[in-house]
C-alpha positions as CSV (number, residue, x, y, z in Angstrom):
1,X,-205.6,-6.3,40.2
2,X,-203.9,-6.2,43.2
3,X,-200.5,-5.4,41.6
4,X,-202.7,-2.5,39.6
5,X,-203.1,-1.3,43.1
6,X,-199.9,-1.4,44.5
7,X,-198.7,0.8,41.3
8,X,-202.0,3.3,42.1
9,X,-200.5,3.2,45.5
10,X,-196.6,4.3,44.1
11,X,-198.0,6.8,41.9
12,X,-200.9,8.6,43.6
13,X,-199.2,8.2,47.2
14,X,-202.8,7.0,48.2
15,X,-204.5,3.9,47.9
16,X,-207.3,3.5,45.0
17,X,-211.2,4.8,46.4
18,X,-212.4,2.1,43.5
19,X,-211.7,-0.3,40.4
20,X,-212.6,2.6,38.2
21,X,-209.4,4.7,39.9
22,X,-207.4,2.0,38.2
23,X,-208.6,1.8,34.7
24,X,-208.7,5.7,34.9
25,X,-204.9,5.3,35.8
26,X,-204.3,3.2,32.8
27,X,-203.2,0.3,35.4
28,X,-206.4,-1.8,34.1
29,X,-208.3,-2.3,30.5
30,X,-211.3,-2.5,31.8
31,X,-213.5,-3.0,34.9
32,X,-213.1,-7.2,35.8
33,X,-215.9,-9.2,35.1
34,X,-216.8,-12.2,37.3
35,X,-218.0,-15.2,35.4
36,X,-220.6,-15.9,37.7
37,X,-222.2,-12.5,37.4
38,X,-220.2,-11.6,41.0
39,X,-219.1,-7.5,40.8
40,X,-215.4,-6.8,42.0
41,X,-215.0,-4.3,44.4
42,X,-211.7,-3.1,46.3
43,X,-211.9,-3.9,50.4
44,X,-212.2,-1.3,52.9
45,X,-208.2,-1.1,53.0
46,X,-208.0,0.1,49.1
47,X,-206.0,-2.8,47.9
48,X,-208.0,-6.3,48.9
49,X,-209.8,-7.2,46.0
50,X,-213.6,-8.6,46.4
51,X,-216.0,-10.1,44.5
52,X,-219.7,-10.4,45.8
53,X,-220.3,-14.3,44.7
54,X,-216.9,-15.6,46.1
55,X,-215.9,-13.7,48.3
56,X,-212.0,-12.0,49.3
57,X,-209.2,-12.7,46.8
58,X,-205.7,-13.8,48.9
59,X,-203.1,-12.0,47.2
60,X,-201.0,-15.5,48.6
61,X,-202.2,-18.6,47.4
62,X,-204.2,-16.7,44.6
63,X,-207.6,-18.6,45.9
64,X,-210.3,-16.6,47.2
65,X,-211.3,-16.4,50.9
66,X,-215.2,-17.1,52.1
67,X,-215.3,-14.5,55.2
68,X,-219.0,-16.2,55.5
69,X,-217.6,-19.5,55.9
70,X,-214.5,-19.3,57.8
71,X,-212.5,-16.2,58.4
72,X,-209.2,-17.4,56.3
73,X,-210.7,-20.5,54.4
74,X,-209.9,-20.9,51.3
75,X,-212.3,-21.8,49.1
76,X,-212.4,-24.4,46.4
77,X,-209.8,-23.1,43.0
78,X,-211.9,-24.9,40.6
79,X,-215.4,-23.4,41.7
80,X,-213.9,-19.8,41.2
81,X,-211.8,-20.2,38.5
82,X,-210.8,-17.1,36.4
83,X,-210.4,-17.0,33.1
């Protein structure tokens, strides 16, 4: 998603306002759906990708980030694995 946005970013010369800016861009399928029942949304900076049951994705290590927790800590792979 966060490549999707980078693309937006190249194209539009302005960072996505939602998800829904990328599928209408052709750059995604469909809206993401969080197997946990979580709903994706884009951060405050139009490229940070975030789901409301686990939290910030790190575009890094590919884990996502509990700002609750620990600003930075990653949390656990296997609990918020995507398939």
């Amino acid at each position: 998603m966060m490549s999707a946005c980078t693309i937006y970013y190249a194209i539009n010369g302005k960072d996505p306002e939602n998800l829904q800016d990328l599928v209408d861009a052709d750059l995604l399928l469909d809206l993401p759906v969080c197997p946990e029942g979580g709903e994706y949304t884009l951060g405050d900076n139009g490229w940070t990708v975030v789901c409301s049951v686990h939290g910030q994705f790190d575009k890094f290590g590919g884990d996502f980030v509990d700002p609750a927790v620990s600003p930075g800590a990653v949390a656990s792979p296997e609990a918020h694995e995507i398939n």
